[in-house]
N, C-alpha and C positions, 0 to 999 in steps of 0.2 A: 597845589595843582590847579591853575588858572582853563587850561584846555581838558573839554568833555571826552574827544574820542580820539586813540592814535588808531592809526591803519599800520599793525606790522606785517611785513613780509620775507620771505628768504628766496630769492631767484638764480636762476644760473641759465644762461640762453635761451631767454623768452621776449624775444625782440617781435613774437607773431603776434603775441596775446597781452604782452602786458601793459600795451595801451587803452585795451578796451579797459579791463578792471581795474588801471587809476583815475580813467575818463569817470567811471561808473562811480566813484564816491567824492567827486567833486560837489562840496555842499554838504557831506555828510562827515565828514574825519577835518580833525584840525591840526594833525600832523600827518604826517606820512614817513614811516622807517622803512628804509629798504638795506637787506643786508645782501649781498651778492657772495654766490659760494664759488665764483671761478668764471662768469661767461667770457664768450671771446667772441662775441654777437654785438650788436648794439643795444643791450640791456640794458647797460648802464649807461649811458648817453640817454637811454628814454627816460628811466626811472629819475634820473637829473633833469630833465626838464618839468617835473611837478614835484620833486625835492632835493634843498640841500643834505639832505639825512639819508646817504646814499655811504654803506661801509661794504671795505673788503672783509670777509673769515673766509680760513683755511678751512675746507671742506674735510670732514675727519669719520666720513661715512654713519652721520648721526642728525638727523634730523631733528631732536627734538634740543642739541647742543646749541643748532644755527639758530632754533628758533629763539630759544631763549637769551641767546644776542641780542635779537633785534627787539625782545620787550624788555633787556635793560637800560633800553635805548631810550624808552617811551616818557613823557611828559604828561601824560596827559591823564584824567584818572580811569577811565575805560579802555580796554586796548580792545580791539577788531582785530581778528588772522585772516589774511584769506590768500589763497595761491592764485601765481602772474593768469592761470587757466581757468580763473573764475570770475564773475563780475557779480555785483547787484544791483535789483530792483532801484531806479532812482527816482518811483514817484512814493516812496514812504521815510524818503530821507526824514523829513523833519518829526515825523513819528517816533518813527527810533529814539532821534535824541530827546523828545520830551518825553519817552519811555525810560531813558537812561539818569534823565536830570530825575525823576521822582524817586529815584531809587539811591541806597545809602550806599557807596562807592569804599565808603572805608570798611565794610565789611566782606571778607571774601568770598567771592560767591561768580555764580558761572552761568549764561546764559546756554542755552541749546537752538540752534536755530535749521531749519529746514534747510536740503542741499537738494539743488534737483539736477543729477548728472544726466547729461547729453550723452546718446546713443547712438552709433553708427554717424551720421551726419545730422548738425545741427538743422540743416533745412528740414529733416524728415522729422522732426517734433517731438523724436521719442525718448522718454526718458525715464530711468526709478530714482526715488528721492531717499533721502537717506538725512539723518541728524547728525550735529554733532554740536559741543561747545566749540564756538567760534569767538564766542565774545565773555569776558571776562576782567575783572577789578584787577587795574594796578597796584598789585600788592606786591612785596619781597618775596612773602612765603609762598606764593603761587605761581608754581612754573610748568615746563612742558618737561614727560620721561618718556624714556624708554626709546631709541635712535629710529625706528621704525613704525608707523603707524602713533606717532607722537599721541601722547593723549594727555592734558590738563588736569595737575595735583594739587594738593591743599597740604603743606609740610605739616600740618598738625591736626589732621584729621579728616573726614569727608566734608568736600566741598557743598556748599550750596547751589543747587541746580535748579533753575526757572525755565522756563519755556515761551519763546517769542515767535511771532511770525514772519519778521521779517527774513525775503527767501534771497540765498543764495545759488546760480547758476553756475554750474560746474561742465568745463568743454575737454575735459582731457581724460574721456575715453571715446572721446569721439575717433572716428578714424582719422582727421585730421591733423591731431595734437599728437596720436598714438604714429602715426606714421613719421613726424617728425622726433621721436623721442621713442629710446631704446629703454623706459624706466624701467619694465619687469626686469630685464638681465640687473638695472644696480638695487632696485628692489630686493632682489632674489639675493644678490651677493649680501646683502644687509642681515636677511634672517640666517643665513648660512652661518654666519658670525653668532647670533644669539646664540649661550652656552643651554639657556633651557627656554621653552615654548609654552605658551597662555594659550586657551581654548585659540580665545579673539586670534590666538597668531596664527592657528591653524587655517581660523574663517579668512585674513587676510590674505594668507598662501595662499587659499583655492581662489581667491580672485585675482591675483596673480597666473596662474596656471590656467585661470578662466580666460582673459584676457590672450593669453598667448595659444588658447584653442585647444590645450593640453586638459581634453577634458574628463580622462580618466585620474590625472596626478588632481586636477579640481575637484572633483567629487570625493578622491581618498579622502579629501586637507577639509573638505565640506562635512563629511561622514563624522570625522574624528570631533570636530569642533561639534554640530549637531546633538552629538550622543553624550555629550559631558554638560554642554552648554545651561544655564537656567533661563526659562524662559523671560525671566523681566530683565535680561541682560538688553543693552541697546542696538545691540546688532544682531539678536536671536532671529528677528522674523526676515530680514536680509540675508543671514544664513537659510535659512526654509526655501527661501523661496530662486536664491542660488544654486539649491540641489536638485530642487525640480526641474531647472532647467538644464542643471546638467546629466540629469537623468533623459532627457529629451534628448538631448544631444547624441545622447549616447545608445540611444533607442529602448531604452528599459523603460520602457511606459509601466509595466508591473509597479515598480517601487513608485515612478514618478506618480501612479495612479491613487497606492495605500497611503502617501504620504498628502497628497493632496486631501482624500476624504477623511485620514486625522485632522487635518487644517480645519477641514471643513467642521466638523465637529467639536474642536475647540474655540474658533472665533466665526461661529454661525451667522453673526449678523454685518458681515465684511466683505464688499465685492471680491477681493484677489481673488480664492480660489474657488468660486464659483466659474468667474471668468477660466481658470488655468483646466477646470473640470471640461467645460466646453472645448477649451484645446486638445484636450484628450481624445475624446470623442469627434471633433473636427478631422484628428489627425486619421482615424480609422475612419471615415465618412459615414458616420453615423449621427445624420445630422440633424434628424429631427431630435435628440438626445440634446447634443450642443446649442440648436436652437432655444432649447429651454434653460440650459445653464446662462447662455448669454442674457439671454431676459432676464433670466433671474439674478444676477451680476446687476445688469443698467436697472432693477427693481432697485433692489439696495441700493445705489446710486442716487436715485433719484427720489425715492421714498425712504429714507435710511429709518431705522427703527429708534433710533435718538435723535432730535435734531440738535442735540446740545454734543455729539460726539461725532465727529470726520466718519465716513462709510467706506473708509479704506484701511488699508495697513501699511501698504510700501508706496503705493500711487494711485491718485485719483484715475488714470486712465483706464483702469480695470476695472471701472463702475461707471467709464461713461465712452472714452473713442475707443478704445481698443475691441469691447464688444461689436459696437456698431460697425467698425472696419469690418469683425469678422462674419457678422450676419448679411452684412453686403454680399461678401464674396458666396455665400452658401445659398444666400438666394437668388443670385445671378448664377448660379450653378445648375439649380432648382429651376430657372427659368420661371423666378416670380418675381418680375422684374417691378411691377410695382412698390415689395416692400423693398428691393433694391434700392428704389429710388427714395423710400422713405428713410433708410438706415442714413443713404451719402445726404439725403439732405440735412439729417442730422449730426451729422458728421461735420456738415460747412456749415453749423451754429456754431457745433464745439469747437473746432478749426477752421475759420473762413478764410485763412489765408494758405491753407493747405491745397497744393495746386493739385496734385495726388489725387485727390476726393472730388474734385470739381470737374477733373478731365474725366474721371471715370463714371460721373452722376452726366456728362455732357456726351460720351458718347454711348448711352444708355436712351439718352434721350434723343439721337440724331435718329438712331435705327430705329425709332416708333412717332417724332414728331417733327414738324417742317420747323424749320430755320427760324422763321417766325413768332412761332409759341415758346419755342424756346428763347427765343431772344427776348419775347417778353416775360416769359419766366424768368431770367436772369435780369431782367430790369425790377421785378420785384424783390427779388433775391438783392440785388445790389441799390437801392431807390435812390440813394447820393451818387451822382454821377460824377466823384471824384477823379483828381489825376488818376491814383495810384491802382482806381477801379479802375478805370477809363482801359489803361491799359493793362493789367491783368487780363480783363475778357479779351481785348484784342489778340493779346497773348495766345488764349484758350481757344481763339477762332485760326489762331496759327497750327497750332500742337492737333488740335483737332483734324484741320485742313478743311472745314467748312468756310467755302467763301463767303458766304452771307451772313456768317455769324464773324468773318476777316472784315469785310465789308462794313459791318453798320461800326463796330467798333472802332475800325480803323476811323473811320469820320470823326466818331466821338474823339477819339483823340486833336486830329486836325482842330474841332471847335474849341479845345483846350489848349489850344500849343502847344501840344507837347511836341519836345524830339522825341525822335523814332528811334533806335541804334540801329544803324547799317545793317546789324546782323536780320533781324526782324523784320525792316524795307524788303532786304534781299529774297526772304522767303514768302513777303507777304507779297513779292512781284510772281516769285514762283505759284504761286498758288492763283495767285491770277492770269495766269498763262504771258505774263509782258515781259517778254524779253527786253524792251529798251531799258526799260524802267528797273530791270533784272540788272543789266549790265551798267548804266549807271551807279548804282548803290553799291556794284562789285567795285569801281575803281575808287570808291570814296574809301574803299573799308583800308582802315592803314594798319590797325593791329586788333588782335584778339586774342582774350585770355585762352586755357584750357580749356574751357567748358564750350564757348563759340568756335573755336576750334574745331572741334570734335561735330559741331553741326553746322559747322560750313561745311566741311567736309562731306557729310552727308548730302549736302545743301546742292553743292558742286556736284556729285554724282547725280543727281536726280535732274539738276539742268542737262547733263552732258545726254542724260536719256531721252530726254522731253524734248530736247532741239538735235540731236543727233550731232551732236560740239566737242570733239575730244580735247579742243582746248582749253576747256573749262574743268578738265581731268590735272593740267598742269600747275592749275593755280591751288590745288590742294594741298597743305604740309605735308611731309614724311608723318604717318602713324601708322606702327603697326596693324593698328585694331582695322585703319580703311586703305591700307596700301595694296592689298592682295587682291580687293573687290576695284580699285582702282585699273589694277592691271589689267585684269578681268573686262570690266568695261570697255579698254583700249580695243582691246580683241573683238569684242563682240561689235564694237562700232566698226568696225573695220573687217566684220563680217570672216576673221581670221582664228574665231576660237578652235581647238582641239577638241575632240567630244571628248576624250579625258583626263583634258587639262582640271588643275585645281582651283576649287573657286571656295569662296567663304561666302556658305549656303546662307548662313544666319542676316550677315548683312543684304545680300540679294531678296529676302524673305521681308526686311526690314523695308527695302527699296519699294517694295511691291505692294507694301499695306501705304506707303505713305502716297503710292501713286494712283492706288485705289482711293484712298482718303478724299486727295484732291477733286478727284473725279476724272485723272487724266487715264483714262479706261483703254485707249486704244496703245496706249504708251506701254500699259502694262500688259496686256495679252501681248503685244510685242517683245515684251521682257522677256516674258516665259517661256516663248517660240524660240528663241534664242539662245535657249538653254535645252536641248530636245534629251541629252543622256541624264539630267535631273528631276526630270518632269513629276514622275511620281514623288520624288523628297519633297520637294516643292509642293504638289497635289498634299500633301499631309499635312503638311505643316499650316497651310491656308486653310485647307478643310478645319483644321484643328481651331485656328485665331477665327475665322467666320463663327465658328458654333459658342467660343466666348464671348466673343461680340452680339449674342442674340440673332444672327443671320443666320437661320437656319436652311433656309433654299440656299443658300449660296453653298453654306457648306457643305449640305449633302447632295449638290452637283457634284463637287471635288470626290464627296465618299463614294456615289454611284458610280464614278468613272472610274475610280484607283479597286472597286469592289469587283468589277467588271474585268480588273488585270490582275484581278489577285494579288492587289500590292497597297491593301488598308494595310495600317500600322495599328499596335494596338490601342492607343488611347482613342483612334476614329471610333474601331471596335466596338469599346466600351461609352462613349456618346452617343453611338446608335442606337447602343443598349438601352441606355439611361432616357431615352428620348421613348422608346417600346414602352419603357416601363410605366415612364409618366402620362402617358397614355393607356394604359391597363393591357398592353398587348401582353402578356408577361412571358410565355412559353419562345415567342420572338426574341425579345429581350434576354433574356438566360441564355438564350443561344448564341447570341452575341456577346453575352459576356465571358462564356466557353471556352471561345476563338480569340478572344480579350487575352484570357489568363495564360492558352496555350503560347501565345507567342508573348507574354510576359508575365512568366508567372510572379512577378517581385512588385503586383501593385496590392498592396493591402484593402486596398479598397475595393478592389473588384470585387475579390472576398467576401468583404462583409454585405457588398451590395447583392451580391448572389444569395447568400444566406439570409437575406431581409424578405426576398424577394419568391424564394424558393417553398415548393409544398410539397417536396419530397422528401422524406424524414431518411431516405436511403441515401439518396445523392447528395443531402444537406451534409449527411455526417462522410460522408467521402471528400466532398469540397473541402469541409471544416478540418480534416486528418493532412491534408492537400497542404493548407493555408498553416499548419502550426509545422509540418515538415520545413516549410519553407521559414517558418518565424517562428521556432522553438519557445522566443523568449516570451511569447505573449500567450504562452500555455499558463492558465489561473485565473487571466482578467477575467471576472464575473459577468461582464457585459456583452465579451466575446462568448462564452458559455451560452450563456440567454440565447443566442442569436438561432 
């Protein structure tokens, strides 16, 4: 065996993904097997363009059959697995292999390598990691069992298992992958077939049933595995930390709660369930509580009590963004907007290309500083005035709807040449109030994917307001989501609405922050007039977005006037409340949180913040009999008792 690494694979209609993950080990594999179980895609047609070593198998509902197809396939004396929905790292290619070449290849034996799966959508960053042997010695006796959840055997005894860093990216539980692909249903048909069940099949199942939102069959198949499982099995603390969350799901913070402070007591010097501890306490607004678990989460993180051992168990993020995410929002809640601003800026070290963190550290910063300071705060922030910075802030100065932060950046780009996309001209004319330069950029735009789409759409209604143009109402796609606020619009510009015709409030509320954003201020008091039998929805919902935005005049114009008709809603209620209280009014404050709970009694939070807040040991314990009527299940939590 003349070649170091094969790349095997088994695929069946992955014409979306499986270019990126052959792209991804060009340089690093000196063959590439690909076995196809059946597509009727252009799989094969791709996977034949980076190799002749492309075979049919009959698909025979066994996974671990196909795979071991495609490593008797191999030449080479190391094989690589990896599925068409994963790619790897390609700046430690040549690591690897001089990790592979020092090693004895005729002995059987097994590498373990880091998996780090993508969550929701791959833009949003999120993800838990998870092991597994991926890579492993061309040997006879060393194959893959068991048809589902395949797992790597040694025919004459226990393998030899090492552990490497180099990491594998996994996109398919993304929504993206998951929406093209119906695997839980042949998943599920797989274990149905097994005659008998392994803890691991149980932990499998519940992620299965996890995945398809079935979070009670999740938690059964999580319990069952959990309670037999030993803990130095490889997927013990993936199970822990899958039940927690389906305990969340399921609103049993009780167990979710005992289970975490066992955690917490077994691997004491580990961010997870410090961080998971804070969520708890987040979840019932009790935040000075979480405040201290998240710190103490990014403590471990960032001072780990070994520096010779990782300060995590399932993912770094729970020792370093996911805290910071959450202390953000609790102190922009708190209206301390300063550590606000300390959490997001820490947040664009950990991720500076998370646009999430930047828009909400940016308009944190418009509502307290000028254009300006901030522009020059983001020039230190960003000091290479790259293309791909260049326009990012340009971006941020769109998204935002500050023209002066549209403005300087827009230059920056001009002095770079960069192109613009049409999509981005269009609104960066909107925002400057230029219609020529608006309508220009409109006829240039020839196509747009989904996502432009969907904000031209937006894009077009907020011109048809701003210039009083229904013809710019026609150049809109058919979409559901903006067809009904489109209609809507025709009417109102034509001066022909019904007072109880239907509108889709949410996008009209959407209209109104972006045309407040811009500064086109006379545009949107005109919006609202125009709406006269909505007026208070509308008053709420503004009041509501003002007071998280730090505007608090603004918002409590909307409260005094909807207070005045007797038509706050409750969450107003409860922000007038929390605003008394942050100011020591407290007897104020309780009262408003009173009238909070009476018109909803199902916020937990109100609750606990009454209970914080309160010095009536009579009315405490009536609240409190109040709050467990309504939430039986969280009769026990000790923290809730305390209160």
């Amino acid at each position: 065996m003349n070649k170091l690494l094969s790349l095997c694979m088994i695929v069946k209609d992955e014409e979306k993904t499986l270019r990126r993950c052959l792209d991804s080990v060009k340089g690093l594999v000196d063959e590439i097997i690909v076995v196809d179980t059946g597509s009727t895609d252009k799989t094969v047609e791709i996977a034949s363009e980076f190799t002749n070593h492309v075979y049919p198998f009959q698909w025979i509902n066994d996974f671990a059959a196909a795979k071991n197809e495609a490593i008797r396939k191999s030449t080479a004396k190391w094989i690589l697995v990896l599925d068409a929905d994963e790619y790897v790292q390609s700046d430690e290619h040549q690591r690897l292999r001089e990790h592979l070449q020092n090693l004895n290849y005729a002995e059987p034996q097994g590498i373990i390598l880091p998996i780090f799966n993508f969550l929701g959508h791959v833009k949003d960053r999120k993800f838990i990691e998870s092991t597994a042997v991926r890579l492993f010695t061309n040997h006879p006796d060393v194959y893959f069992y068991r048809p589902i959840h395949e797992q790597i055997t040694y025919r004459h005894g226990e393998i030899k298992l090492t552990n490497h860093y180099f990491k594998i990216f996994h996109t398919g539980y993304t929504d993206e992958t998951r929406g093209r692909k119906d695997k839980s249903t042949r998943n599920l048909s797989i274990f149905e077939s097994l005659s008998t069940k392994t803890d691991y099949d149980f932990f499998t199942l519940g992620n299965e049933y996890m995945i398809l939102k079935d979070y009670k069959k999740a938690l059964y198949y999580y319990e069952r595995a959990y309670k037999k499982a030993k803990k130095d099995e490889a997927w013990y603390l993936h199970c822990v930390n899958s039940t927690i969350n389906a305990y969340f799901h399921l609103d049993r913070y009780k167990e979710a709660s005992e289970l975490i402070e066992e955690s917490i007591r077994t691997w004491p010097y580990y961010s997870d369930y410090y961080c998971y501890r804070g969520l708890v306490f987040s979840h019932f607004g009790l935040y000075e509580q979480a405040i201290h678990s998240f710190n103490k989460a990014l403590e471990l993180g960032e001072n780990p009590v070994s520096k010779n051992q990782r300060f995590w168990l399932i993912s770094p993020t729970y020792g370093s963004s996911l805290p910071y995410s959450k202390l953000s929002n609790i102190y922009m809640l708190l209206r301390d907007m300063p550590k606000a601003v300390y959490c997001l800026t820490k947040l664009m070290q950990l991720i500076p290309n998370d646009r999430l963190v930047l828009y909400q550290l940016l308009m944190i910063l418009i509502s307290t500083d000028s254009a300006s300071s901030i522009i020059e705060f983001l020039n230190k922030k960003y000091p290479e005035m790259t293309a791909a910075n260049a326009l990012l802030l340009f971006q941020m100065g769109l998204l935002t709807g500050n023209k002066e932060i549209a403005d300087h950046y827009y230059r920056a780009c001009m002095n770079l040449n960069l192109e613009i996309s049409s999509i981005n001209n269009i609104h960066y004319a909107l925002i400057s109030n230029d219609r020529t330069l608006f309508d220009l950029h409109l006829s240039n735009l020839n196509h747009a994917n989904e996502q432009e789409e969907t904000d031209l759409a937006k894009t077009l209604l907020l011109a048809a307001s701003i210039w009083k143009d229904t013809s710019y109402l026609n150049r809109i796609p058919y979409n559901e989501e903006t067809n009904l606020t489109k209609v809507t619009m025709k009417y109102i510009l034509s001066e022909s609405l019904n007072d109880g015709a239907e509108i889709d409030l949410l996008m009209i509320i959407k209209l109104l922050i972006d045309l407040f954003k811009m500064g086109h201020f006379e545009v949107y008091d005109w919006l609202i007039k125009q709406l006269p039998s909505h007026q208070d929805s509308i008053a709420n919902l503004l009041g509501d977005y003002f007071y998280t935005q730090n505007q608090i005049d603004l918002a409590f114009d909307y409260y005094s006037m909807l207070l005045q008709r007797n038509a706050l809603q409750a969450t107003g209620y409860e922000n007038i409340a929390r605003l008394y209280l942050q100011q020591g009014e407290i007897t104020e404050g309780l009262n408003f949180l009173k009238t909070a709970l009476k018109i909803n009694p199902t916020n937990i939070v109100s609750y606990t913040l009454f209970l914080q807040y309160s010095s009536d040991t009579q009315e405490k314990a009536q609240f409190k009999e109040l709050m467990y009527n309504q939430f039986p299940q969280y009769r026990g939590l000790p923290f809730i008792k305390s209160l």
